[in-house]
C-alpha positions as a LaTeX table, in Angstrom:
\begin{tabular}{lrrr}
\hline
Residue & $x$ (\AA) & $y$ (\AA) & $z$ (\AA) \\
\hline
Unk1 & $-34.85$ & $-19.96$ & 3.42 \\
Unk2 & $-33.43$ & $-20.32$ & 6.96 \\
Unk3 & $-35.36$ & $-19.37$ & 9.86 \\
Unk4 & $-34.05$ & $-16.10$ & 11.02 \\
Unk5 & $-32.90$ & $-14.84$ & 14.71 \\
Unk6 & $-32.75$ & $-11.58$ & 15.28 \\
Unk7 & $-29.28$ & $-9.59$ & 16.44 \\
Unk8 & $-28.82$ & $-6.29$ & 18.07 \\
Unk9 & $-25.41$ & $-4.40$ & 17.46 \\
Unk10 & $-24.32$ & $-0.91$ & 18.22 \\
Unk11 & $-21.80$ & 1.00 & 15.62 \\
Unk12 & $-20.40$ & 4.28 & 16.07 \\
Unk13 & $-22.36$ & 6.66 & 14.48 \\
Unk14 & $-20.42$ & 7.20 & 11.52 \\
Unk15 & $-20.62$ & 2.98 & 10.59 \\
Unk16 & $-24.26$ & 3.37 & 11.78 \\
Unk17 & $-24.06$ & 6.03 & 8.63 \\
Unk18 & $-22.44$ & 4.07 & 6.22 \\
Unk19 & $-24.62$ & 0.92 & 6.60 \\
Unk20 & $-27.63$ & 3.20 & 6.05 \\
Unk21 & $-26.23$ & 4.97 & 3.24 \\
Unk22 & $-25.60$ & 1.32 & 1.71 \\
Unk23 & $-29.17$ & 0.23 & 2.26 \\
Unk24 & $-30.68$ & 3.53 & 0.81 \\
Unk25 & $-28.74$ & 3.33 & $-1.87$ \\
Unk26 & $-31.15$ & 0.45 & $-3.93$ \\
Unk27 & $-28.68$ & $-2.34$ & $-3.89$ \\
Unk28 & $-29.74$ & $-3.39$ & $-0.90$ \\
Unk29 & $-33.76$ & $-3.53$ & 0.69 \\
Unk30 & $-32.70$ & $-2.86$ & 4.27 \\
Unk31 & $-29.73$ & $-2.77$ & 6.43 \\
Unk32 & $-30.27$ & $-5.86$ & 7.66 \\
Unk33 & $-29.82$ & $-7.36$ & 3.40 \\
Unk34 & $-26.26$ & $-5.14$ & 3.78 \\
Unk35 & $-24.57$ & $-7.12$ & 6.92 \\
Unk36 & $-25.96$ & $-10.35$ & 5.99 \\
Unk37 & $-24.34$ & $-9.50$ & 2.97 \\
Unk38 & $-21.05$ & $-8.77$ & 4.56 \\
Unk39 & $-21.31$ & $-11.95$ & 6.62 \\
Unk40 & $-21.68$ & $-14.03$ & 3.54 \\
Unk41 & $-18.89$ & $-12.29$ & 1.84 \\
Unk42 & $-16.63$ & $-12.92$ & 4.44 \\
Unk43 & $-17.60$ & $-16.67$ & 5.07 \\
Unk44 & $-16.48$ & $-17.10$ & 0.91 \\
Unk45 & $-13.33$ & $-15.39$ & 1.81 \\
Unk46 & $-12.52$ & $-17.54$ & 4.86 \\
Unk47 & $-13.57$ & $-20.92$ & 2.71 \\
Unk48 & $-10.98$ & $-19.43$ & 0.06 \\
Unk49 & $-7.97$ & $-18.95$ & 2.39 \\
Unk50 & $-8.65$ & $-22.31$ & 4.02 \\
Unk51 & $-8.58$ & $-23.81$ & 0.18 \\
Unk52 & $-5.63$ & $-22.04$ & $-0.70$ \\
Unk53 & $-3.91$ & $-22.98$ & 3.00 \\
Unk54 & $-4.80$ & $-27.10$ & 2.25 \\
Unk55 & $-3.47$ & $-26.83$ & $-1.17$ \\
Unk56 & $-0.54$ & $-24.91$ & 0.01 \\
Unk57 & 0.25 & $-27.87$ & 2.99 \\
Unk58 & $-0.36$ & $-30.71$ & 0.42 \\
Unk59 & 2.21 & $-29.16$ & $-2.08$ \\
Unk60 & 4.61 & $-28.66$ & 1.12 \\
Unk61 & 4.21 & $-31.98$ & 2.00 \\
Unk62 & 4.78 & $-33.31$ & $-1.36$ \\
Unk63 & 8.60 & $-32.06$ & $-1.15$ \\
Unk64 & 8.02 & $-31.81$ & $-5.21$ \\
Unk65 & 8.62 & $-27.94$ & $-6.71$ \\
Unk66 & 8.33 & $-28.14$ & $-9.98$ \\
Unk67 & 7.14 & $-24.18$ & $-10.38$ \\
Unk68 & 9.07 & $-21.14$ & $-10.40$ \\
Unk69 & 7.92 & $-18.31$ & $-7.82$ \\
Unk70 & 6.20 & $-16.16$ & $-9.82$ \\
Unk71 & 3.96 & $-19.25$ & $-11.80$ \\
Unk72 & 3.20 & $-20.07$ & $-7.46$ \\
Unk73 & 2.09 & $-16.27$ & $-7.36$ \\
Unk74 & $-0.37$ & $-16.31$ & $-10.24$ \\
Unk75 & $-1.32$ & $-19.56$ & $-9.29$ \\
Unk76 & $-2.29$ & $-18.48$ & $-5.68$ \\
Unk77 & $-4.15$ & $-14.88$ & $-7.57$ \\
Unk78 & $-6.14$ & $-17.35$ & $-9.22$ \\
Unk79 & $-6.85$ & $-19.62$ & $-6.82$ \\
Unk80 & $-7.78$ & $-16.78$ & $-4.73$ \\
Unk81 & $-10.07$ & $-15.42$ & $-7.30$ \\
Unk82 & $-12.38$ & $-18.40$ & $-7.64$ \\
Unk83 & $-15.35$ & $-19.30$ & $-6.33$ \\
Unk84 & $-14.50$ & $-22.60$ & $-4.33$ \\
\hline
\end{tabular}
């Protein structure tokens, strides 16, 4: 496991609320487990949107379209469902 640094934040009261609602609530140990959490959730997003953005310049750049619109759509909700 990585070393870990220790953060201060402030949160209006009613996020302050939340977090410790979502710690309590046995999913998660602490509230520290709930943001880190959060964090990694929205590094897997960002990775997934920068997949779907390189596969999205590559086809561009191909100048081939070969799909209709709607098989691009699913393509993209599945692409964006995966864990890349």
């Amino acid at each position: 496991m990585a070393e870990m640094a220790s953060m201060n934040i402030s949160l209006p009261a009613p996020m302050k609320g939340w977090v410790e609602e979502k710690a309590n609530s046995g999913q998660y140990s602490n509230t520290s487990d709930y943001v880190r959490d959060l964090i990694r959730k929205d590094q897997e997003r960002d990775a997934r949107i920068a997949r779907i953005q390189m596969l999205a310049d590559e086809a561009r750049a191909s100048g081939v379209l070969t799909n209709s619109t709607q098989d691009n759509r699913e393509g993209a909700r599945r692409l964006a469902s995966l864990d890349l």
